[in-house]
C-alpha positions in Angstrom: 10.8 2.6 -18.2 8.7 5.5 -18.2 9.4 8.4 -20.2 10.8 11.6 -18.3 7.5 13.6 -18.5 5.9 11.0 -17.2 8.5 10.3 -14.6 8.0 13.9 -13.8 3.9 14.2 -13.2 4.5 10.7 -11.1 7.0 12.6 -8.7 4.7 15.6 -8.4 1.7 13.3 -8.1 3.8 11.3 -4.9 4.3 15.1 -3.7 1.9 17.0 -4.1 -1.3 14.7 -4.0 0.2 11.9 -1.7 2.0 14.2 0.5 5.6 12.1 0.1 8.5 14.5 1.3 10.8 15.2 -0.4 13.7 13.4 2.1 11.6 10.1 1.6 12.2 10.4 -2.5 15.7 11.2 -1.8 15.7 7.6 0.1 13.8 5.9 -2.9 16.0 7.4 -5.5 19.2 5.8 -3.4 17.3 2.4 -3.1 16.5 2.6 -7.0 20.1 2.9 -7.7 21.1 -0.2 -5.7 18.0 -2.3 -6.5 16.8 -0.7 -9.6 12.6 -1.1 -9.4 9.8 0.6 -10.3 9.5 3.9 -8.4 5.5 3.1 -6.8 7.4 -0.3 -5.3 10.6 0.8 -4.0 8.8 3.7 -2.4 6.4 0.7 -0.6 8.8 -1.9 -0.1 11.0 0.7 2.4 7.9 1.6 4.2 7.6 4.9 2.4 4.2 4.8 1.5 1.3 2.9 2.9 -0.4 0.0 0.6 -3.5 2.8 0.2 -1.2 4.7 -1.3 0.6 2.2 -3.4 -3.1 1.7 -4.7 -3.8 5.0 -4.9 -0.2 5.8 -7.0 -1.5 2.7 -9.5 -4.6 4.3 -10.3 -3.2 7.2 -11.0 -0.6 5.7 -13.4 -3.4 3.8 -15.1 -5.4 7.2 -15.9 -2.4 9.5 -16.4 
């Protein structure tokens, strides 16, 4: 699991860069706490970010 700084410029990443609002994290934390997942996959399984994005998300992660 990733550490909670990192956790933290990965949520402001999804926010600020990607645009994600803040109701569709809400949703993605609730899924995460019934199906427990990396954040980047829950948020793309439920349709809350496109598969650019998901792309775009694992990039980031790579050079963060």
């Amino acid at each position: 699991m990733m550490q909670s700084a990192s956790y933290s410029k990965l949520v402001r990443f999804l926010q600020e860069d990607l645009h994600i609002s803040s109701s569709s994290m809400a949703i993605a934390f609730k899924y995460i706490e019934q199906d427990p997942g990396p954040l980047p996959m829950i948020l793309w399984r439920y349709g809350l970010v496109t598969l650019e994005q998901l792309d775009r998300i694992y990039d980031w992660m790579e050079t963060a």
